[in-house]
Residue frames as qw, qx, qy, qz and C-alpha x, y, z in Angstrom:
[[0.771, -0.401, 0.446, 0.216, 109.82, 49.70, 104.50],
 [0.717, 0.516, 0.248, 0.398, 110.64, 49.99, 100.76],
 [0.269, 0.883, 0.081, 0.375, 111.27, 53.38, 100.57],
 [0.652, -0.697, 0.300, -0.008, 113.17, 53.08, 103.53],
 [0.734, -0.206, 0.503, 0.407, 115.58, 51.39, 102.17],
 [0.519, 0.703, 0.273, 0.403, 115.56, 53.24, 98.51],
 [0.056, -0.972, 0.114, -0.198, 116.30, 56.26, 100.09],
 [0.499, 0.682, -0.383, 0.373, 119.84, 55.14, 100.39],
 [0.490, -0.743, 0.395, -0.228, 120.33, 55.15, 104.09],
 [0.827, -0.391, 0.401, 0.051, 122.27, 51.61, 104.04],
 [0.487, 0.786, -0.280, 0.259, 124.49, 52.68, 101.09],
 [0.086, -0.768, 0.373, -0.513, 126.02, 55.28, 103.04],
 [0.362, -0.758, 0.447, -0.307, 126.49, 53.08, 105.63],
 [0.914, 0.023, 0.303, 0.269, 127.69, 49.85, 104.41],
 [0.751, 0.442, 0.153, 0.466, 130.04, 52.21, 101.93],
 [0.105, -0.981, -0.165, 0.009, 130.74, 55.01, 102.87],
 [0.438, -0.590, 0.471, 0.487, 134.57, 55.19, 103.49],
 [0.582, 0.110, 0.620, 0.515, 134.51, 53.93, 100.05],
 [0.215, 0.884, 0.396, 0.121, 132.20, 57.19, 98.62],
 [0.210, -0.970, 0.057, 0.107, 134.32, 59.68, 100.51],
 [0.706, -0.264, 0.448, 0.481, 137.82, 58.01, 99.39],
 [0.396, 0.824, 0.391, 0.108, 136.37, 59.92, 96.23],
 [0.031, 0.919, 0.152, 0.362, 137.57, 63.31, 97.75],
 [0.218, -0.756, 0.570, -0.236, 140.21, 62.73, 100.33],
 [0.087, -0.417, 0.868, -0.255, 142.35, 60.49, 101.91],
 [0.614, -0.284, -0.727, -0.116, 141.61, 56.81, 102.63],
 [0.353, -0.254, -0.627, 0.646, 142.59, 58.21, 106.73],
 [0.186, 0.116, 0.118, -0.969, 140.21, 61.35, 106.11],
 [0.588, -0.111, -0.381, -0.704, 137.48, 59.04, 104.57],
 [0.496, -0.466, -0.713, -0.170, 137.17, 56.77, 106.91],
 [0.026, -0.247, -0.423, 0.872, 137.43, 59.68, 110.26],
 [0.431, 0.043, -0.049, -0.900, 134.51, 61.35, 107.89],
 [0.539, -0.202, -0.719, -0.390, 132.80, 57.94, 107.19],
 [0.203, -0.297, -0.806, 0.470, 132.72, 57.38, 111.54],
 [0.053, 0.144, 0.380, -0.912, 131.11, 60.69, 111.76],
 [0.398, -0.211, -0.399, -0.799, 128.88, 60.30, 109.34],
 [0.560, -0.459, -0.689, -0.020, 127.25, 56.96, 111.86],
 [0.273, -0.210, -0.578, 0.740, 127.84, 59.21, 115.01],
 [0.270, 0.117, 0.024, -0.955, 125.54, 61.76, 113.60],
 [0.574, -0.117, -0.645, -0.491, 123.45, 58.90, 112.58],
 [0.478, -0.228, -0.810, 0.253, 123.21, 57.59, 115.96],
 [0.207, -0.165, -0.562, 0.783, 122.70, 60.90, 117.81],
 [0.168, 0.055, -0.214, -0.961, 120.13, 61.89, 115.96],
 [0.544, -0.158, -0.789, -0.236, 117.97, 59.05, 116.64],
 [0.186, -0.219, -0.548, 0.786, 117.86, 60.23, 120.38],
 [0.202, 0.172, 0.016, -0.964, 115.14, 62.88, 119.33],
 [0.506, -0.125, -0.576, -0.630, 112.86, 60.54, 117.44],
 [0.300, -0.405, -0.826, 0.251, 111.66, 59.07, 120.63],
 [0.063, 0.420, 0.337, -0.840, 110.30, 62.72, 121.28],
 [0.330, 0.313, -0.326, -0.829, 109.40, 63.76, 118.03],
 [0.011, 0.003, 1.000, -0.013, 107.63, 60.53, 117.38],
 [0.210, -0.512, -0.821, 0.141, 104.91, 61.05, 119.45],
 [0.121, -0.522, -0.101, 0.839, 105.25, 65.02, 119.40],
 [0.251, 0.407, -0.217, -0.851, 104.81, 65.64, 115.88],
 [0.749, 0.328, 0.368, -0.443, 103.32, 62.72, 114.48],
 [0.565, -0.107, 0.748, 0.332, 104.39, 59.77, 112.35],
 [0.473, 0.794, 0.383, -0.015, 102.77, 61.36, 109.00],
 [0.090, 0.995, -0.027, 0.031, 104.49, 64.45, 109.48],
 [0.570, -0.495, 0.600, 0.267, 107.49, 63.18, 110.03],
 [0.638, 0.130, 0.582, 0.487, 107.50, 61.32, 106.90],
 [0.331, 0.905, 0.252, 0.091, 106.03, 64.43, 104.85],
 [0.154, -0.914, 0.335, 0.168, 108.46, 66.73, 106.29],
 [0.620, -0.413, 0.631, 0.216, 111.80, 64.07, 106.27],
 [0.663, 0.593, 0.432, 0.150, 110.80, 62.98, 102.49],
 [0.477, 0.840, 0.064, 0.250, 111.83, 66.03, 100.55],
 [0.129, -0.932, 0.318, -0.115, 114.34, 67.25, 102.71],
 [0.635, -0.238, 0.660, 0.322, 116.57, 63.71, 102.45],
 [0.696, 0.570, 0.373, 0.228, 115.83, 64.63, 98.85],
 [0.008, -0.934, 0.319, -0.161, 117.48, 68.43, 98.85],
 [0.587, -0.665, 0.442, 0.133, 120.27, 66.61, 100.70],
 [0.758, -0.062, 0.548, 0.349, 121.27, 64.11, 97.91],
 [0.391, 0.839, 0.093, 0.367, 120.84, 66.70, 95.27],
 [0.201, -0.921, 0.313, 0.114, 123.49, 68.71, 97.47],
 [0.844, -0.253, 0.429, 0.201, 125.42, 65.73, 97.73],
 [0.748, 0.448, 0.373, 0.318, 125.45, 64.82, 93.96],
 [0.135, 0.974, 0.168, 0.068, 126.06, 68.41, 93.24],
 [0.139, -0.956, 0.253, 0.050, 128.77, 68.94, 95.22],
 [0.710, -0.295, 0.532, 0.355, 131.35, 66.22, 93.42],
 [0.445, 0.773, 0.227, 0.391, 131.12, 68.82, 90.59],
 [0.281, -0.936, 0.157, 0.146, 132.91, 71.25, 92.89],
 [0.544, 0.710, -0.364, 0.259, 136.63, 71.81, 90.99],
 [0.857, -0.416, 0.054, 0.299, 139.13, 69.76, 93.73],
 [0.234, 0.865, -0.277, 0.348, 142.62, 71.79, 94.81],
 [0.743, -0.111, -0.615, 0.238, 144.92, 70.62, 96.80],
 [0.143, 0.074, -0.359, 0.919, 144.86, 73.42, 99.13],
 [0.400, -0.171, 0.270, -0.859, 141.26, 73.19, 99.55],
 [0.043, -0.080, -0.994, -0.063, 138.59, 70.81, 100.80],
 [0.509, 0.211, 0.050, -0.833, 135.42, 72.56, 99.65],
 [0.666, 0.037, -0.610, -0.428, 134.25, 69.50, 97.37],
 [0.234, -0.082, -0.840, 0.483, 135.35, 67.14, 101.08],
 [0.127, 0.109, 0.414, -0.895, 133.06, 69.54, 102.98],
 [0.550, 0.068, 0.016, -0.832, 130.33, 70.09, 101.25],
 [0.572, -0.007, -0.787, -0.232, 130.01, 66.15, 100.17],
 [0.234, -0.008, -0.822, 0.519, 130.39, 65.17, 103.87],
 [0.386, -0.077, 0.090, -0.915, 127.37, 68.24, 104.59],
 [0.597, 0.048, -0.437, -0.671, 125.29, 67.01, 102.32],
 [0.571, -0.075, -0.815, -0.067, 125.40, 63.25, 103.86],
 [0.195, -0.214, -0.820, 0.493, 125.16, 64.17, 107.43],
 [0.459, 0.172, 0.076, -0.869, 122.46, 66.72, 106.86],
 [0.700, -0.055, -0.371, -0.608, 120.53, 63.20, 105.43],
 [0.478, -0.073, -0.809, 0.335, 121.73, 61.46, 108.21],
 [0.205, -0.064, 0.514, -0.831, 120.11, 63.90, 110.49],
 [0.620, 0.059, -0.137, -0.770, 116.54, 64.05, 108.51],
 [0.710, -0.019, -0.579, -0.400, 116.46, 60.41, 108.23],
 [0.285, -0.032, -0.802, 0.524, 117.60, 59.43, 111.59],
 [0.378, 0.244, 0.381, -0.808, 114.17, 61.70, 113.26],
 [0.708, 0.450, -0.077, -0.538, 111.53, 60.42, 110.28],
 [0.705, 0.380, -0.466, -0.374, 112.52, 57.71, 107.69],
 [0.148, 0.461, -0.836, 0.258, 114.57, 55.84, 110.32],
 [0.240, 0.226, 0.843, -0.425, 112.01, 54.72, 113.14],
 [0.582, 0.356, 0.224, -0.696, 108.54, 55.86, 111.73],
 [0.674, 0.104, -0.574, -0.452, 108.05, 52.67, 109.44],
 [0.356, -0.137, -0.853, 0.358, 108.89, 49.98, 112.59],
 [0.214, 0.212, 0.582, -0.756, 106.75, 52.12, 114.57],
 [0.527, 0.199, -0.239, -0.791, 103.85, 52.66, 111.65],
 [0.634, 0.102, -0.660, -0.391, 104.19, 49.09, 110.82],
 [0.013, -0.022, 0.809, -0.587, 103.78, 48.17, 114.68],
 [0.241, 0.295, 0.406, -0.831, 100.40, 49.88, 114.71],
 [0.369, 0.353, -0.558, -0.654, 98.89, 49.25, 110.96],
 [0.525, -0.109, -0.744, -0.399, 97.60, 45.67, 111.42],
 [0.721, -0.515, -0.036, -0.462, 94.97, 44.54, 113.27],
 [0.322, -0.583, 0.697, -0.268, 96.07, 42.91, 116.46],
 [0.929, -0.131, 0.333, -0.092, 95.32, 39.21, 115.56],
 [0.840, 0.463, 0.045, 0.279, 97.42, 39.69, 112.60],
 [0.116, -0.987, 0.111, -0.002, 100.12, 41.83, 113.91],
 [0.526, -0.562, 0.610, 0.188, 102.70, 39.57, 114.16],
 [0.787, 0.280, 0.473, 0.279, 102.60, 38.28, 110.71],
 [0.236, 0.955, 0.117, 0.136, 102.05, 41.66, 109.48],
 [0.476, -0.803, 0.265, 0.243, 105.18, 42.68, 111.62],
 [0.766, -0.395, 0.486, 0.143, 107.13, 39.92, 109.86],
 [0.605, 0.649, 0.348, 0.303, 106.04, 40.64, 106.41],
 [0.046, -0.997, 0.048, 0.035, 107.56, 44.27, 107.42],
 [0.282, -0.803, 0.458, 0.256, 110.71, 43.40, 108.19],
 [0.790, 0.336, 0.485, 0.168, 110.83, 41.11, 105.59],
 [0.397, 0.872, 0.276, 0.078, 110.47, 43.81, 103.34],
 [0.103, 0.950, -0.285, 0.075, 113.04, 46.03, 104.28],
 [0.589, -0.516, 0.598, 0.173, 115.58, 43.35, 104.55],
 [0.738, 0.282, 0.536, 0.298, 115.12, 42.12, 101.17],
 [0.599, 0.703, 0.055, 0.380, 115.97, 45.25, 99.59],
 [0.400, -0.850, 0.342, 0.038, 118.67, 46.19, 101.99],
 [0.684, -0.306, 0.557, 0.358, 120.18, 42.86, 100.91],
 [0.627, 0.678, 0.308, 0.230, 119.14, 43.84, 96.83],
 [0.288, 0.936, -0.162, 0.123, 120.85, 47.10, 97.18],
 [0.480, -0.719, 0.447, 0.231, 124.18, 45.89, 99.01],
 [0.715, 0.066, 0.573, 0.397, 124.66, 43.25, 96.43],
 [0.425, 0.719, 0.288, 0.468, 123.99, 45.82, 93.04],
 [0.024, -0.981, -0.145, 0.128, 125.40, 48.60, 94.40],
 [0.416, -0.587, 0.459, 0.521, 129.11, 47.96, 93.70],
 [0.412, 0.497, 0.547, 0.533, 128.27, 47.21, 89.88],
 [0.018, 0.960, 0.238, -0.148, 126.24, 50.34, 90.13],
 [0.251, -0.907, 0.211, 0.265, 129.16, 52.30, 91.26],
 [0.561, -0.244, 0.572, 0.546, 131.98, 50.48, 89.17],
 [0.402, 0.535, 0.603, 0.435, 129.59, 51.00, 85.69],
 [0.207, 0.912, 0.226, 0.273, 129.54, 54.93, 86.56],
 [0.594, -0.268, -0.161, 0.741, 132.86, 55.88, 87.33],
 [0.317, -0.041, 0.229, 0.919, 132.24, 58.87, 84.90],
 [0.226, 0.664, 0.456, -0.548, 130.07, 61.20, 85.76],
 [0.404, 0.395, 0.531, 0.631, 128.41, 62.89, 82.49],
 [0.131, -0.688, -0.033, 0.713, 129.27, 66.13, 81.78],
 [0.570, 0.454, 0.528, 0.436, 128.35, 66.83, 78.17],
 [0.241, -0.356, 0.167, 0.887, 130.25, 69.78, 76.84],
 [0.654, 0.611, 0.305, -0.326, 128.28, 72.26, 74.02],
 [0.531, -0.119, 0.607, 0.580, 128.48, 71.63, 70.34],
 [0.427, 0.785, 0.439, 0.094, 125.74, 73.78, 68.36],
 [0.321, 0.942, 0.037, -0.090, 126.68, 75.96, 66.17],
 [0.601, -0.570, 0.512, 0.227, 130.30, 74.82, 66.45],
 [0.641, 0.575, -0.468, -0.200, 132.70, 73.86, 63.27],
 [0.978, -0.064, -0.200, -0.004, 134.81, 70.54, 63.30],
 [0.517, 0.438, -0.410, 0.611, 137.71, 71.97, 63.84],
 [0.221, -0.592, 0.363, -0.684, 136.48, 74.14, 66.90],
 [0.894, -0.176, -0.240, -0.336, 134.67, 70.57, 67.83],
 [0.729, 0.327, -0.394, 0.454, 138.00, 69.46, 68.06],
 [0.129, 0.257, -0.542, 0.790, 139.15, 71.67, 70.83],
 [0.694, -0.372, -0.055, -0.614, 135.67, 70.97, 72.66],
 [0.972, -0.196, -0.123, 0.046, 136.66, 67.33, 73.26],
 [0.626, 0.345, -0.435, 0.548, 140.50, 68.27, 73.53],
 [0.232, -0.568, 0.244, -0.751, 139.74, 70.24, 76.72],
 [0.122, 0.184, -0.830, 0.512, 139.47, 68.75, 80.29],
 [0.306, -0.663, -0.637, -0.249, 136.25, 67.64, 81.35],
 [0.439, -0.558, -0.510, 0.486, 136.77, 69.83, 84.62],
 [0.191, -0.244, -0.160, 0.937, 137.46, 72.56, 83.23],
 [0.239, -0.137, -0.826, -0.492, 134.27, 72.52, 81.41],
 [0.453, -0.267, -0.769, 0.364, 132.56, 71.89, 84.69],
 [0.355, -0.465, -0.312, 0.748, 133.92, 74.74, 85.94],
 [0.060, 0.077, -0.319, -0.943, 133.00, 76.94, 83.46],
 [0.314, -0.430, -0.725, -0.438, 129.58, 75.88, 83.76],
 [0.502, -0.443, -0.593, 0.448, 129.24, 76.43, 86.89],
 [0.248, -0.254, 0.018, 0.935, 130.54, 79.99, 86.11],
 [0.054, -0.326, -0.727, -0.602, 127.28, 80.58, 84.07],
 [0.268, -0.656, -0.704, 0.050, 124.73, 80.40, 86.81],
 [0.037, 0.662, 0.200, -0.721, 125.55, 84.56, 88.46],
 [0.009, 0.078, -0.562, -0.823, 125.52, 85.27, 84.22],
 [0.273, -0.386, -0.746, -0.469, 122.05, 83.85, 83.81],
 [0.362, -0.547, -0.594, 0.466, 120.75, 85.38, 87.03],
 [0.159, -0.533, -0.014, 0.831, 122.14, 88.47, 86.23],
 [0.074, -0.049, 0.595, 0.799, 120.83, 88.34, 82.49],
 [0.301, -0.268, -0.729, -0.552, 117.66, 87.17, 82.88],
 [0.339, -0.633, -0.610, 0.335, 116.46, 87.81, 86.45],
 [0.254, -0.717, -0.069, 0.645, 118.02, 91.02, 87.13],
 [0.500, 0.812, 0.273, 0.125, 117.82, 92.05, 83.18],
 [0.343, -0.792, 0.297, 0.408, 121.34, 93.26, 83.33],
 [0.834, 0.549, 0.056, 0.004, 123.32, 93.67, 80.03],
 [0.418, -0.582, 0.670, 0.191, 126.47, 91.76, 80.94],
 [0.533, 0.619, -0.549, -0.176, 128.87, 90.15, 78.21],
 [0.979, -0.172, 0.090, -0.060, 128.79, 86.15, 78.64],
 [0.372, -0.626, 0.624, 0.284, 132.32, 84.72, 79.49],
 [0.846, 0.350, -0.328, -0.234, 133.39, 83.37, 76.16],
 [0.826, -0.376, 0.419, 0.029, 135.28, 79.72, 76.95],
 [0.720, 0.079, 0.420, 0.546, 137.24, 79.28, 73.53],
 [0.207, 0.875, -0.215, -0.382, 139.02, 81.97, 70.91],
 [0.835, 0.408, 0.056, 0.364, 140.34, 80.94, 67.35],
 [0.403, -0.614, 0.296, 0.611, 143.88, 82.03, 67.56],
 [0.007, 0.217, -0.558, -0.801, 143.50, 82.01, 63.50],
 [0.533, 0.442, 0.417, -0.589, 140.00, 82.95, 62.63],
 [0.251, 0.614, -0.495, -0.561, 140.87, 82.08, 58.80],
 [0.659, 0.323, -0.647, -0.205, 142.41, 79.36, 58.08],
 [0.842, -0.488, -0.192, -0.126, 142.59, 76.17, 60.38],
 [0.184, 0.549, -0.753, 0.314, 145.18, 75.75, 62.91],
 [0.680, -0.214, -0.696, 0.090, 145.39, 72.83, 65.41],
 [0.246, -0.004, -0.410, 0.878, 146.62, 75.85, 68.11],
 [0.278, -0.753, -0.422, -0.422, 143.25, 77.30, 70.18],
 [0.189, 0.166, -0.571, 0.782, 143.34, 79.81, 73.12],
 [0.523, -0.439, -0.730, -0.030, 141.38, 78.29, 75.43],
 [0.007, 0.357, -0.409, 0.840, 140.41, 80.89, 78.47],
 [0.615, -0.570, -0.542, -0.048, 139.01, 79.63, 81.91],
 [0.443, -0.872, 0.002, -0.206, 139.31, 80.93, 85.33],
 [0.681, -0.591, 0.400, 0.166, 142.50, 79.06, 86.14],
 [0.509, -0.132, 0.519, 0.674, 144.28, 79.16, 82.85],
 [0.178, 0.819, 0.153, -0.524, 144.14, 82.49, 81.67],
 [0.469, 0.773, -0.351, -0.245, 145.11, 82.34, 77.64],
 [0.563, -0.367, 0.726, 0.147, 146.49, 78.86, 77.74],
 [0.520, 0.509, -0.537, -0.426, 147.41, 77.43, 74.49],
 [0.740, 0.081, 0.495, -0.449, 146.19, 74.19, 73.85],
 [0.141, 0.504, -0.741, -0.420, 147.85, 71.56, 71.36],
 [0.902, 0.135, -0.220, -0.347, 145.68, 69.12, 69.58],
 [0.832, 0.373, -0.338, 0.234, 147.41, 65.90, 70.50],
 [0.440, 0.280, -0.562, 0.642, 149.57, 67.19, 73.58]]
């Protein structure tokens, strides 16, 4: 019944419209915030089979890691670079949630009420019961109340740009640079390091900054990313 309730499931569904306003529209987050409960609801249909089919263990074994993988997608994917012309970061956020709306709706959803049905002996069953739902109501009501702090105290995700080997000046254009594009250029790393160190290929890493006066200092750096190709950057502008 804890862990039930850690695992997030009454976040998502006491906020949600308010997660997904993130990434679209207030009229596109809450259409995505219904589906997310429709997929929560139909998916709950099956655990009356699977229950008793695969076993209330297995269920949680299985349902466990794979509502983990989901929120790692999740998290992940509000690193995706936002365009107005596309809603890849929308999508894949939205995935990620109803893909842990499925897993938890078959496994994490029923299989404590049912576990904790069965678990105490029968003179005590009804206390036991009571102590259960106890449980998962008291941190249902912990996380509803702490979760808007929560969310107000990390507006900004942390994205920590490098600085080794770096002079102050070049420091300088490190922190003068968008955090997104940053991001993105990380992101761009992962077929490089695959390709360098899996597949032992001897490819030339994308460099992300060029002194326009390798000499002396200037405030002027050409900054090069996928989506500003040789942009010139002005300390200050």
């Amino acid at each position: 019944m804890f862990l039930q309730q850690l695992c997030g499931v009454n976040i998502i569904a006491y906020y949600s419209s308010e997660i997904f306003i993130k990434v679209t529209s207030a009229r596109s987050a809450l259409a995505t915030s219904f589906g997310w409960g429709v997929v929560n609801w139909l998916f709950a249909i099956p655990a009356v089979y699977t229950i008793d089919t695969f076993g209330r263990r297995n269920l949680l074994l299985t349902t466990f890691p794979l509502m983990a993988l989901a929120w790692f997608f999740t998290g992940f994917s509000f690193y995706i670079p936002t365009s107005e012309h596309s809603n890849a970061q929308l999508a894949c956020v939205a995935l990620g949630l109803y893909l842990f709306g499925v897993v938890y709706s078959v496994g994490e959803g029923p299989v404590p009420f049912t576990y904790s049905a069965e678990a105490y002996p029968l003179y005590v069953r009804s206390y036991g019961m009571a102590l259960a739902t106890a449980t998962t109501w008291l941190f249902n009501f912990l996380l509803a109340i702490t979760w808007p702090s929560l969310h107000d105290s990390s507006k900004t995700r942390a994205r920590s740009a490098e600085t080794k080997g770096k002079t102050l000046e070049e420091l300088d254009q490190v922190f003068s640079v968008p955090t997104r594009f940053h991001a993105a250029y990380g992101l761009r790393q992962i077929p490089y390091f695959f390709k360098r160190y899996i597949l032992r290929r001897q490819v030339k890493p994308e460099i992300l900054y060029e002194r326009e006066d390798p000499v002396g200092y200037s405030s002027d750096f050409v900054f090069n990313t996928a989506d500003w190709s040789r942009t010139r950057y002005v300390r200050g502008h």
